[in-house]
C-alpha positions in Angstrom: 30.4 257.4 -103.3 27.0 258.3 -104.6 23.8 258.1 -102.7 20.1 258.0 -103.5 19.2 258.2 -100.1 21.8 257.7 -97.1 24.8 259.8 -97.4 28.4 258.1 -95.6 31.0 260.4 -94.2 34.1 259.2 -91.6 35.6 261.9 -89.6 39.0 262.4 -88.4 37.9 260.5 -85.1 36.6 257.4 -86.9 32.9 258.0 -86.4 30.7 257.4 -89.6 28.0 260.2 -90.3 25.1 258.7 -91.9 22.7 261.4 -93.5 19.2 260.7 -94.8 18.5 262.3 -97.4 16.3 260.3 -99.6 16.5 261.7 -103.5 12.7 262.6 -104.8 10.5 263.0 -101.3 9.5 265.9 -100.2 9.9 264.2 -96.8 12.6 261.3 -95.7 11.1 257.7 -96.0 11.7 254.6 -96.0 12.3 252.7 -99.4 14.2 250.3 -101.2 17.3 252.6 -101.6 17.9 253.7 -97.9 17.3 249.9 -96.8 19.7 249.1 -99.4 22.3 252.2 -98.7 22.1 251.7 -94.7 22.5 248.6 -95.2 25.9 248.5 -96.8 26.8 251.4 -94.0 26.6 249.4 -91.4 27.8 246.1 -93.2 30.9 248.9 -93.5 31.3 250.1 -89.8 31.3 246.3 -88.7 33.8 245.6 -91.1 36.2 248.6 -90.5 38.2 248.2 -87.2 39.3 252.0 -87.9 35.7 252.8 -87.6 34.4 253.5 -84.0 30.9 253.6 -84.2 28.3 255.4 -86.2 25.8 258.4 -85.9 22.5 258.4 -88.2 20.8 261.8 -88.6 18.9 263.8 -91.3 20.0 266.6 -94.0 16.2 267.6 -93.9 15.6 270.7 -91.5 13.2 269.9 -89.0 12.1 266.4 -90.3 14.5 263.1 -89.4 12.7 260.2 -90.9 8.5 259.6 -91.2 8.6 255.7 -91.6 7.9 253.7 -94.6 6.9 254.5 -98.0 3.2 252.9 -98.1 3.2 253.0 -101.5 6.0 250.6 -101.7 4.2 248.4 -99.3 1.1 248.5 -101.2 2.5 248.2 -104.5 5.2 245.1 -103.5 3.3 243.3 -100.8 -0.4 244.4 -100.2 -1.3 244.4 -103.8 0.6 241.8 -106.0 -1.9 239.1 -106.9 1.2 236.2 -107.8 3.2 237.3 -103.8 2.6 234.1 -101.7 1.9 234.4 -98.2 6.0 233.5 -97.7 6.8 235.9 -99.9 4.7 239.0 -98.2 6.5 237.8 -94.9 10.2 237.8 -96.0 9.3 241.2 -97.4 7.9 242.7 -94.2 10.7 241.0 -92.3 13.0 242.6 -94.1 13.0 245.9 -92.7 13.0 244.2 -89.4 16.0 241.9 -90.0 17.7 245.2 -91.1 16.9 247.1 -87.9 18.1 244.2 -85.7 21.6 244.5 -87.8 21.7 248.0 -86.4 21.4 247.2 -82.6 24.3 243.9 -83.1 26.9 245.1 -85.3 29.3 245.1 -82.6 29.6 249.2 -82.7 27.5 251.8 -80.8 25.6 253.4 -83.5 23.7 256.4 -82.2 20.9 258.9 -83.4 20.8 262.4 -83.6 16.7 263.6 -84.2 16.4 266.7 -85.7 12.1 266.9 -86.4 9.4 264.3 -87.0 10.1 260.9 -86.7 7.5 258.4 -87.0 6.7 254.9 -87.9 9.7 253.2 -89.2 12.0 256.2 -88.2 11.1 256.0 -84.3 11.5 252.5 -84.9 15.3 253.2 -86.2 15.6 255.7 -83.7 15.0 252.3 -81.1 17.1 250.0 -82.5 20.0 252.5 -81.9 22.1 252.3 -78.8 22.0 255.8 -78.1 19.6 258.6 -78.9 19.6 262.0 -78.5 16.5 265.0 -79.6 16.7 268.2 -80.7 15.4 270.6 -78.1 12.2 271.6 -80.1 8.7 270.9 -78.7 6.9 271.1 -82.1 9.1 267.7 -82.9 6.8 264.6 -82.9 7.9 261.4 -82.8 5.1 258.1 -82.4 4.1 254.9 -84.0 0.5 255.6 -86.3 0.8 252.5 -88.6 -2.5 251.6 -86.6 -3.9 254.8 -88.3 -3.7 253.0 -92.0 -4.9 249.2 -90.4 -1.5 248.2 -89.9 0.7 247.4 -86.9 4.4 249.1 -86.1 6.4 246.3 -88.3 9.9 247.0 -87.6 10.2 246.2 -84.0 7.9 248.8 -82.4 6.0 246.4 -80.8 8.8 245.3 -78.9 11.0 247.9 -78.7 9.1 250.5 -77.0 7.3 247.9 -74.4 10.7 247.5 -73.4 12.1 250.7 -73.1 9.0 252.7 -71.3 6.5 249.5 -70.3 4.3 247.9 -71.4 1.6 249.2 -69.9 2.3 252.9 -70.8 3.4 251.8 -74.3 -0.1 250.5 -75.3 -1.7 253.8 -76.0 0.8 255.1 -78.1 1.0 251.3 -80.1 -3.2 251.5 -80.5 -4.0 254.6 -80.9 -0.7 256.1 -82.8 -0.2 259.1 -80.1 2.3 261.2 -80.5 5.2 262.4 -77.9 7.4 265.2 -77.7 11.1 265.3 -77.0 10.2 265.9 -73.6 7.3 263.2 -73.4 10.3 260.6 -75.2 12.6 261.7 -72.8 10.7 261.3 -69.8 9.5 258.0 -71.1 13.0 256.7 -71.9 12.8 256.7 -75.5 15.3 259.2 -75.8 18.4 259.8 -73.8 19.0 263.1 -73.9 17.7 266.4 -75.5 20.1 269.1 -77.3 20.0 272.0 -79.0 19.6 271.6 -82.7 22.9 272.3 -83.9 24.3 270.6 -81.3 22.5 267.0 -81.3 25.2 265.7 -84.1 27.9 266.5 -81.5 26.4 264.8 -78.5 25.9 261.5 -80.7 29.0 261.8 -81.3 30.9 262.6 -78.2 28.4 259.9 -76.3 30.3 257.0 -79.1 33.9 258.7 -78.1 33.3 258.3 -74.3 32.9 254.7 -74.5 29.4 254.2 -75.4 28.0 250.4 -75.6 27.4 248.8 -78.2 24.8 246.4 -76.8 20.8 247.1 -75.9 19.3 246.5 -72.3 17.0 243.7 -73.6 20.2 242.0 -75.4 21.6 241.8 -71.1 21.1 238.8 -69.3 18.9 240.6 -66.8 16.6 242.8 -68.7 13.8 243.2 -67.1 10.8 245.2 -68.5 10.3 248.6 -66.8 6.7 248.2 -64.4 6.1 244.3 -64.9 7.4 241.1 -67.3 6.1 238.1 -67.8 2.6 236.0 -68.0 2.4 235.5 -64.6 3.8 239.6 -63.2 0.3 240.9 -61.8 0.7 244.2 -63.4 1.0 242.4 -65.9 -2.1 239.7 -66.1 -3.6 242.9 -65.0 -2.6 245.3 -68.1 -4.0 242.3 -70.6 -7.2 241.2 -68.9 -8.4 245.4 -69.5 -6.9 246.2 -72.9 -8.8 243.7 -74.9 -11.9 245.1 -73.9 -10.9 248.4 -74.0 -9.4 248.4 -77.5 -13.0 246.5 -78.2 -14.8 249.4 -77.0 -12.9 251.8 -78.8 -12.8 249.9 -82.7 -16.2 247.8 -82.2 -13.9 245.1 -83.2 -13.9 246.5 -86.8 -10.3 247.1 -86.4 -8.3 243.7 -86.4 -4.8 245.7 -86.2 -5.2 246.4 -82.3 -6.0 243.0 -81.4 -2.3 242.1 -84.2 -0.9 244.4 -81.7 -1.6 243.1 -78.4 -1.3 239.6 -79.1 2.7 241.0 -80.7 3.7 242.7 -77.8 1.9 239.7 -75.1 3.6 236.7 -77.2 6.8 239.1 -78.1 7.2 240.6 -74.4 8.4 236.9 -73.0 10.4 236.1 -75.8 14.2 237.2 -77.2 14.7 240.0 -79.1 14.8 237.8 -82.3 12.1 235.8 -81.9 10.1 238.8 -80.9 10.7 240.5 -84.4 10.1 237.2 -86.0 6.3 237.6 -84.3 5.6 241.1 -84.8 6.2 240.2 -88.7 4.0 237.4 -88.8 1.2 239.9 -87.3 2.2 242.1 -90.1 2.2 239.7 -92.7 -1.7 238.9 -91.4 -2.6 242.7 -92.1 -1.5 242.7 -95.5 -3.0 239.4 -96.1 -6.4 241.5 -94.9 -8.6 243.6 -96.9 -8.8 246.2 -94.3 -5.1 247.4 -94.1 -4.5 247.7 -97.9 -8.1 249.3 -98.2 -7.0 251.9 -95.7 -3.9 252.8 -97.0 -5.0 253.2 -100.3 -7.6 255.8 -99.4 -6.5 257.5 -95.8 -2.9 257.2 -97.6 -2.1 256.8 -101.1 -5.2 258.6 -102.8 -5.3 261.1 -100.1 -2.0 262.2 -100.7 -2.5 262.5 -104.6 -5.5 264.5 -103.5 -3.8 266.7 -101.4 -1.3 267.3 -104.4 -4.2 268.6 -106.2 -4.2 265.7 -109.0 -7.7 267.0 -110.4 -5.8 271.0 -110.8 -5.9 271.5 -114.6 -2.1 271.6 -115.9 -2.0 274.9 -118.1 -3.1 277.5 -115.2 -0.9 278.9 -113.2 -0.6 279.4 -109.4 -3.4 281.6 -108.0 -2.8 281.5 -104.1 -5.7 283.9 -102.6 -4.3 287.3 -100.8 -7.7 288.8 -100.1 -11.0 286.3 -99.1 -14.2 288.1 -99.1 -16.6 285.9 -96.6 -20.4 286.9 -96.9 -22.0 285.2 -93.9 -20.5 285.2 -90.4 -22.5 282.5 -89.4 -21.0 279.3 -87.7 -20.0 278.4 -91.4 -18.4 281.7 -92.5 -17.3 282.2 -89.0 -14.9 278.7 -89.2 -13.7 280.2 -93.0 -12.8 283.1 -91.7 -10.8 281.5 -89.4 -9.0 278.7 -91.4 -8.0 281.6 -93.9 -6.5 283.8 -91.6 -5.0 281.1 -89.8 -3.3 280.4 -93.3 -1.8 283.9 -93.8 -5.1 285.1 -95.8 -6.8 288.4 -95.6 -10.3 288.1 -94.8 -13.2 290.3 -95.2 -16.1 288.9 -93.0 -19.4 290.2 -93.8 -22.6 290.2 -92.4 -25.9 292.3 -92.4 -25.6 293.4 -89.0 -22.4 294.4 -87.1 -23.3 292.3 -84.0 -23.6 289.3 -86.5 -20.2 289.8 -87.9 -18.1 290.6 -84.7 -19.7 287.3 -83.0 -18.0 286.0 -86.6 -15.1 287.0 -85.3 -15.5 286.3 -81.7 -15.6 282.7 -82.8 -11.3 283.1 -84.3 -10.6 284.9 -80.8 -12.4 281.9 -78.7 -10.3 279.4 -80.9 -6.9 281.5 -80.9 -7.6 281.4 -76.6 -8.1 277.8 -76.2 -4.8 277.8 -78.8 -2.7 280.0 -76.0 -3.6 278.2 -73.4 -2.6 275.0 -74.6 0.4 276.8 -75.8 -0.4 275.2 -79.8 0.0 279.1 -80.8 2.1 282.1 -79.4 0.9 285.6 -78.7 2.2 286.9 -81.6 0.6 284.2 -84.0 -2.5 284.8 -82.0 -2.4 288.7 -82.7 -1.4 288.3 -86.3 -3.8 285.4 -87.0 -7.1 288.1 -85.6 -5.8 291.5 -86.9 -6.3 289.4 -90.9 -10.0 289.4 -90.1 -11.8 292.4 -90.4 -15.5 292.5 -89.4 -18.0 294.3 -91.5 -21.7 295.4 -93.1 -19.9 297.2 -96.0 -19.9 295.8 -99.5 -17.1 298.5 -100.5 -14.9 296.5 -98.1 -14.6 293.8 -100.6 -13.0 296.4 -103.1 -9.5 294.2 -103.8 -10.3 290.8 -103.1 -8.9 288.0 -104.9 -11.9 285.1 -104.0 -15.2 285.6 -102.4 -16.6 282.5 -100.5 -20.9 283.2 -99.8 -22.4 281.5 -97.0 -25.4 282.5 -96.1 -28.9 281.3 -95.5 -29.8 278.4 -98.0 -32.2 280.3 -100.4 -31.6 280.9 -104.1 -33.0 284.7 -103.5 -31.3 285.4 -100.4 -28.1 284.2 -102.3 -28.7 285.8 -105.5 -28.7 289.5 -103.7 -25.4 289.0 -101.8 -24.2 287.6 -105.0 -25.0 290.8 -107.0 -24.2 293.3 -104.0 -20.8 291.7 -103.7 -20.0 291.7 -107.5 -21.1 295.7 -108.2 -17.5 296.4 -106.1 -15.0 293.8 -106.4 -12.6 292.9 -109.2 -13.7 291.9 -112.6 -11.3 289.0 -112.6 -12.3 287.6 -108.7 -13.5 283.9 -108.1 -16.7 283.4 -106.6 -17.0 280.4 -104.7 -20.8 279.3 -102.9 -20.5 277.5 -99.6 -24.1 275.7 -100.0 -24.4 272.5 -99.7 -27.5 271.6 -101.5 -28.7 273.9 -104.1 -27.3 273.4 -107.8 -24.3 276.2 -108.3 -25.5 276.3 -112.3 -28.4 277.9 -110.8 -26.5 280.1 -108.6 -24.1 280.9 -111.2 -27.1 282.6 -112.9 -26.7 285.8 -110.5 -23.2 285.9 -111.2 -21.9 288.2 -114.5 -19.3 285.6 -115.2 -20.3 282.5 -114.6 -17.2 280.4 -115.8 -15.7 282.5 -112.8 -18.8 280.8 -110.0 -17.8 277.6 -108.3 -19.1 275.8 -105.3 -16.8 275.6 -102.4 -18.0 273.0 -99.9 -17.1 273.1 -96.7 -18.0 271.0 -93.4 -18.6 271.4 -89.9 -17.0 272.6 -87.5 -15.0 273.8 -90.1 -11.3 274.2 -88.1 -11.8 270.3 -87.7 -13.0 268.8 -90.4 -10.7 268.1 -93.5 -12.4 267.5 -96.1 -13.7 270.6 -98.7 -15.6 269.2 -102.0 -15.2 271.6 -104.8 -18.3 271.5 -107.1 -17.8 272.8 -111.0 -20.9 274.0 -112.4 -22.0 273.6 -116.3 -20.0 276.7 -117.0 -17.5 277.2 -114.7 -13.9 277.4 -116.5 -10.6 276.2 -115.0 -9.0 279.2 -113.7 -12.1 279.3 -111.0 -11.2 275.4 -110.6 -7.5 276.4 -110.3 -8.1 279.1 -108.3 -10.1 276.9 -105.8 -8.3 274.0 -105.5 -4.8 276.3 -104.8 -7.0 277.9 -101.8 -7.7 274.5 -100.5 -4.3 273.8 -100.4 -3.1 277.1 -98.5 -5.6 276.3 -95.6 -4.2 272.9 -95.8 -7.8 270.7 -96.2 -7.9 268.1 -98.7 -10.3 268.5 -101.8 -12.1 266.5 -103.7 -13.8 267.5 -107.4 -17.4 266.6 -108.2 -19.8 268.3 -111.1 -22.9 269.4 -110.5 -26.1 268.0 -109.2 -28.9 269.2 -106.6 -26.9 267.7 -103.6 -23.8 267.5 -105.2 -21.6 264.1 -103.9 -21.4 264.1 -99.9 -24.8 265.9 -99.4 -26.6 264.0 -101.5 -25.0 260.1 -100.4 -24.7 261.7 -96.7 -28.6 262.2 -96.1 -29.2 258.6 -97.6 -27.8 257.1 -94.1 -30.1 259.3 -91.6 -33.2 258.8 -93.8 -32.6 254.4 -94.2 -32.6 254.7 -90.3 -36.2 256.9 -90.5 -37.5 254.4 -92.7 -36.4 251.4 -90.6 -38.0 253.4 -87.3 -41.3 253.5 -89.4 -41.0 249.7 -89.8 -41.0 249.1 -86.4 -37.3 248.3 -85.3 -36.0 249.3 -82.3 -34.4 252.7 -82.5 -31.6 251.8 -80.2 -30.8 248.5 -82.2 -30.7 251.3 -85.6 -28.9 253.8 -83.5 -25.8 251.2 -82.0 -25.5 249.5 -85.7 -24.9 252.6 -87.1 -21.9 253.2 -85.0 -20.8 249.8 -84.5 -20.6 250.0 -88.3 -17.8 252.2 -87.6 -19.6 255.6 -88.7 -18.8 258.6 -87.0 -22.2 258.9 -85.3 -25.3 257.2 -85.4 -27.4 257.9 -87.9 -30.6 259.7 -85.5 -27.5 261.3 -83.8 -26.8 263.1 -86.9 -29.8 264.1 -87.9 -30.6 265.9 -84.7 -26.8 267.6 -85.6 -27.8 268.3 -88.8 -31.2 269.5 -87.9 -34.7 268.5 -88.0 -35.8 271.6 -90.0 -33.1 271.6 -92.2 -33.9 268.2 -93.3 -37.6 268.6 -93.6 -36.8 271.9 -95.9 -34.3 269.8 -97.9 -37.0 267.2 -98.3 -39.6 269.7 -99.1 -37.1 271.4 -101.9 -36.2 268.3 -103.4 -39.9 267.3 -103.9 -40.5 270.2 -105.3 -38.1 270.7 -107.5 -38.0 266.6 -108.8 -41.8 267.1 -109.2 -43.6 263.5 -110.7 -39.8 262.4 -110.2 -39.6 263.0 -106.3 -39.3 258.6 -104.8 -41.2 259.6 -101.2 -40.6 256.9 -98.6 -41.4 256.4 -95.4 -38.6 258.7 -93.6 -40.3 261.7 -95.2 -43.6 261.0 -93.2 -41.0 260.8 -89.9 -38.9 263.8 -90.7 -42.5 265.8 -91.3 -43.5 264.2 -88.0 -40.6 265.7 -85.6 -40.7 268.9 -87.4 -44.8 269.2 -86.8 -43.8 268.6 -83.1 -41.3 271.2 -83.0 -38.7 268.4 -82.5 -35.6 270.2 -84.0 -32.7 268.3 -82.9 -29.7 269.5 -81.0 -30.7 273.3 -81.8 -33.4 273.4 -79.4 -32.5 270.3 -77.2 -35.5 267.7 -78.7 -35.4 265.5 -81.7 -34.6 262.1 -82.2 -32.6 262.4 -78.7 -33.7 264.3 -75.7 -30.8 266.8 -74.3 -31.3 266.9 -70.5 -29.4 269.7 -68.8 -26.2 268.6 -67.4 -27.3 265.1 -68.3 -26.5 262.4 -70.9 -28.6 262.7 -74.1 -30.4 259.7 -74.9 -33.3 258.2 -77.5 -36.7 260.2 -77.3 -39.0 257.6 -75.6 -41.6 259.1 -77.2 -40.6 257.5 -80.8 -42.1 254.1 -79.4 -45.3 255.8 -79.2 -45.6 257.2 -82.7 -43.9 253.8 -84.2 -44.7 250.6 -81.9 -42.0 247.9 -82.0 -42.5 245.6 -84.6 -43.1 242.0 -83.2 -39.8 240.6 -84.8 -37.0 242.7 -85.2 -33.9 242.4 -87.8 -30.8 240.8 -86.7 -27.8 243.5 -85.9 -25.8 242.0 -89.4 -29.1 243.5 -91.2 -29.8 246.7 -89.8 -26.1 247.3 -90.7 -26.1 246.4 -93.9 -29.1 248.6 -94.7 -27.3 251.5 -93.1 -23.9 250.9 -95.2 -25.5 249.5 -99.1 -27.8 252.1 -99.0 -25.1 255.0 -98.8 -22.9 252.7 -101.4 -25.9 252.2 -103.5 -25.9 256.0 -104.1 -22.4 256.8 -104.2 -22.9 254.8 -107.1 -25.3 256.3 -109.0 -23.1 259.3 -108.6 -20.4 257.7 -110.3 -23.1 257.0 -113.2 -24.1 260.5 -113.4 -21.1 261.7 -113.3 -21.1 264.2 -110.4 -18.0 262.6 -109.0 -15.7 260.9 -111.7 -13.1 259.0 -109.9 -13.6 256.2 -107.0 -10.4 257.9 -105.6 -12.9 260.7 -104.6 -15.7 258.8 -103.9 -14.3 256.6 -101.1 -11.9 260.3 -100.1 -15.2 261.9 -99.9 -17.2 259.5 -98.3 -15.0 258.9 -94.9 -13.4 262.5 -94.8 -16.7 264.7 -95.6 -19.8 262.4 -93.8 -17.6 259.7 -91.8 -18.0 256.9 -93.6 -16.4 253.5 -91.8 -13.1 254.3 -92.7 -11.8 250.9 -91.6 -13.7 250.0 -95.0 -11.7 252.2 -97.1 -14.5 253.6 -98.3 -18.2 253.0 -100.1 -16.7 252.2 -103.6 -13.7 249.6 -101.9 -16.4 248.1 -99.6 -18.2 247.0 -103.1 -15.2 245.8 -104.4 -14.0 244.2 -101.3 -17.3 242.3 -101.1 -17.3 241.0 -104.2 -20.0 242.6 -107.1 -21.4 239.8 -108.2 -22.4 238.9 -104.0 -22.8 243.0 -103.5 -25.5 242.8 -106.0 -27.3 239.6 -104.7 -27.2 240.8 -101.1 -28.7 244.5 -103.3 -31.1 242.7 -105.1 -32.8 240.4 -101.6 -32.7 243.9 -99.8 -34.7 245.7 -103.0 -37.6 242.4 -103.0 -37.9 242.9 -99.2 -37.4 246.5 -98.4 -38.3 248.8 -102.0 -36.3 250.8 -104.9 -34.2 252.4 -102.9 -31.9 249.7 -102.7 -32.6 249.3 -106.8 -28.8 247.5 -108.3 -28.1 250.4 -111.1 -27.3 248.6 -114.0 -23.7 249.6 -114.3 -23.1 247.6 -111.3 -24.5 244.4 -113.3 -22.5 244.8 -116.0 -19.4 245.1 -114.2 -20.5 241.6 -112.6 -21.3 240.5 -115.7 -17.3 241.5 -116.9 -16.1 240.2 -114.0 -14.8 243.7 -113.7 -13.9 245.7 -110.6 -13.7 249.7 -109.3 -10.2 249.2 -108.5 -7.6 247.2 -110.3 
């Protein structure tokens, strides 16, 4: 029999082997084929008296099964303007209904786990009457639909409640943490762990000993492990604190952890059918959101097309980087030093002084020590991963490399003599790649002999963390630098996005829109704290005085003072100039030197300056919370827009990618460009238009927007 995605072999003792191996993935999911294949497997084993039982495992080496394929759900449920609300349901139930065949066929089917199992695959895992790990602590297996807006819709609400508790399920259902075999085990969500090449073998010889074909919750008996029902005090207990926990945590902006908790309270007293039946209808209410489809377009769909490289040009070929020269061992260069060698690459980190470049590397051998003792990285990793970085103050030390990345101090001149330095001794052919973050890299290009061969390569802080690295093509830059670039970004395993050139470029330039709406809004008179908590009840990452204190004072005020001169008569001052100039003339640098926007007691809790009520008195009336929160979010969208119209980032895709991986936009928006859209453009540019007549230009609609209201158009179909 052929298969697309479960293979079915019986063996001599009458036990079924079912083998996932799902025909185009890269990884195993979940799609119509394996629903349809294990489907008729099981229908089989029931059917078969000469058929003992059956054992489900993977033909992929070290992955088992990492849930559904979103795009499926996106494409057949989230998405499809004619699917009624009925419709969306019997879809999502399906894979639930299919599950639940599983765990009642009337023959113990067990699971042997051989790597990461997540969503949908733990949730198989579950529904099998016997499951056993492979002995292999890099194995993850959790639940992170909430990661994407949606809730665990194949019975992980209920399952796992009732195998480990309810109480110690919760964090792994609303928060999408991970466990190891040892964690599952421990937890009773496995039942035993193996060796690798034995896990098939135990599966099986559990089925051959007279292994049960019936779940504990199926048993007349069942009782929940640490507390069931409304009225069990742990309990009443457990669901009076996670409300307002999960509240504190998703400032209510993610309506997926209160689908779970309601699922797994209303599902917890019921029968195992009846639960399902109510985790789906919570499902069914995601996908009927805007949030959940949003989400897993961006965090998922256009993410993964991203990380694929979708904007590489076609005709060049691969150009994986052997040797990075890194000019500047700065907190910046230091990080790309470290990401590089991490992935295998040789680095060259160089700096004017010695001291300079070995605290460069210090900052690898602090990173590689946290890494040991939280046993994430052995010895020999650790050894390997610092012995690829060599520390220097010699330019001849570049001699060989394949890709330079410069990032030192933001100054055209000070850039423009490392630049030439570095070119007099490396290869005709290398890539040079500028890690600045503001200044045009046409100009830059300038100092280079071969300009199609300059490109920016932007990266953000702290570098080992942050994902995102935006890739900027200057007027001349040619494809093999953009090739070149983009397969670098994929060896240190960020996510890039593409964007053409502009003082600013796409994240810098939207970025400093947010901390600068929140200066003029402090100028106006409103409270700094009511600014500050609607920024991050907004769902960005930090608040928006928060960030500028991270980003620096100074750093902003020479920014502002750069722009203004170089824009000339062109150069739109408002009010949060005056501000920025204000903290900088008091030597108010931010987080640098512990006083900006925030004050940074010793061994103390930062908090707001007082001192900002003195140089900008509370306005009689203040704006409502809804307000100050719009300002913050329509004034970042407002410019991601004009981007789009100016062509320094071409593809929404990017834009909302950018926007929540580079500068932490709300990602429970999807994004600036699916906010708009989700908001309607026609009301977008209404709400625009009474925010420009009350507040000034910088919330101007740009006419594009107008004449997509006047089309009735939208940014995504």
């Amino acid at each position: 029999m052929t298969h697309k995605a479960v293979k079915f072999e019986l063996d001599n003792d009458g036990i079924a082997l079912m083998t996932i191996d799902v025909d185009g993935q890269s990884m195993n999911i979940i799609n119509k084929d394996f629903m349809s294949e294990l489907d008729a497997h099981i229908k089989t084993i029931a059917g078969d008296e000469n058929i003992k039982g059956g054992v489900i495992t993977s033909g992929r080496d070290n992955a088992f099964l990492a849930g559904a394929d979103l795009n499926m759900i996106l494409g057949d449920l989230a998405m499809r303007d004619d699917a009624t609300p009925e419709e969306i349901f019997e879809g999502s139930f399906s894979l639930n209904k299919l599950f639940r065949e599983v765990e009642t066929c009337g023959k113990p089917i067990a699971v042997a786990i051989n790597g990461l199992t997540l969503g949908g695959g733990l949730e198989l895992s579950m529904a099998c009457h016997y499951r056993v790990v492979a002995d292999n602590d890099k194995i993850k297996l959790g639940l992170p639909e909430v990661q994407v807006g949606l809730i665990p819709g194949a019975g992980g609400t209920q399952r796992l409640p009732r195998l480990m508790g309810i109480q110690l399920a919760l964090p792994y259902l609303l928060q999408g943490k991970n466990m190891n075999p040892k964690q599952a085990l421990s937890n009773n969500v496995v039942h035993e762990i193996a060796p690798a090449d034995e896990i098939v073998d135990k599966a099986k010889a559990w089925i051959l000993g007279g292994g049960k074909a019936e779940q504990p919750w199926d048993q007349k008996r069942f009782k929940i492990p640490g507390g069931q029902g409304v009225y069990d005090p742990n309990i009443v207990q457990t669901f009076m604190g996670a409300p307002a926990m999960t509240q504190k945590q998703t400032k209510n902006n993610y309506p997926a952890t209160v689908a779970i908790l309601s699922a797994v309270f209303e599902g917890h007293q019921l029968p195992m059918d009846q639960a399902i039946d109510v985790e789906s209808r919570y499902f069914t209410q995601q996908l009927l959101g805007t949030i959940a489809p949003n989400m897993i377009r961006t965090l998922f769909v256009n993410k993964n097309k991203a990380d694929k490289l979708v904007r590489r040009p076609k005709d060049q070929p691969e150009a994986k980087t052997k040797k990075l020269g890194m000019l500047g061992a700065g907190l910046m260069g230091a990080g790309i030093a470290y990401v590089s060698a991490r992935a295998g690459i040789e680095v060259v980190l160089l700096d004017r002084e010695m001291e300079y470049a070995e605290k460069g590397k210090d900052y690898s051998k602090t990173l590689v020590e946290k890494g040991l003792k939280r046993k994430k990285i052995t010895q020999e990793k650790a050894d390997k991963l610092l012995s690829l970085i060599k520390p220097t103050t010699d330019y001849a030390d570049l001699e060989g490399c394949d890709l330079i990345i410069e990032a030192v101090l933001e100054d055209p001149k000070v850039k423009a003599d490392v630049t030439k330095k570095a070119e007099a001794v490396i290869p005709d052919g290398c890539i040079y790649g500028s890690n600045t973050s503001t200044l045009p890299i046409t100009m830059l290009a300038k100092s280079y002999g071969h300009e199609d061969k300059f490109i920016g390569i932007h990266f953000f802080s702290p570098v080992d963390k942050m994902p995102l690295v935006e890739i900027i093509v200057g007027e001349n830059t040619g494809d093999e630098a953009l090739a070149k670039a983009l397969d670098y970004v994929r060896q240190i395993r960020k996510t890039p996005i593409v964007v053409n050139d502009s003082r600013g470029f796409y994240t810098s330039r939207c970025f400093m829109t947010y901390p600068l709406e929140a200066s003029n809004m402090l100028a106006e008179g409103i409270a700094p704290a009511l600014i500050e908590n609607s920024g991050v009840y907004a769902g960005m990452a930090v608040g928006p005085f928060a960030v500028n204190d991270e980003v620096g004072i100074d750093l902003s005020h020479h920014i502002g003072e750069a722009t203004k001169a170089a824009l000339g008569d062109k150069f739109q001052k408002e009010a949060s100039h005056d501000v920025i100039g204000k903290l900088y003339e008091l030597g108010r640098n931010g987080k640098k030197n512990k006083k900006g926007f925030y004050e940074y007691p010793e061994d103390e809790k930062k908090f707001l300056w007082p001192g900002l009520q003195d140089h900008y008195p509370l306005a009689d009336e203040q704006p409502t919370q809804e307000e100050v929160t719009k300002r913050l979010l329509y004034r970042q969208a407002l410019e991601v827009v004009r981007c789009m119209d100016e062509n320094v980032v071409t593809a929404a895709e990017d834009a909302d990618i950018g926007a929540i991986f580079g500068w932490g936009f709300a990602p429970w928006t999807g994004g600036p460009i699916s906010m708009i859209d989700t908001i309607g453009i026609s009301t977008f540019v209404e709400e625009c238009d009474a925010l420009a007549e009350k507040y000034g230009p910088a919330f101007k609609v740009p006419e594009s927007l107008r004449k997509m209201r006047s089309n009735g158009s939208s940014f995504y179909p």
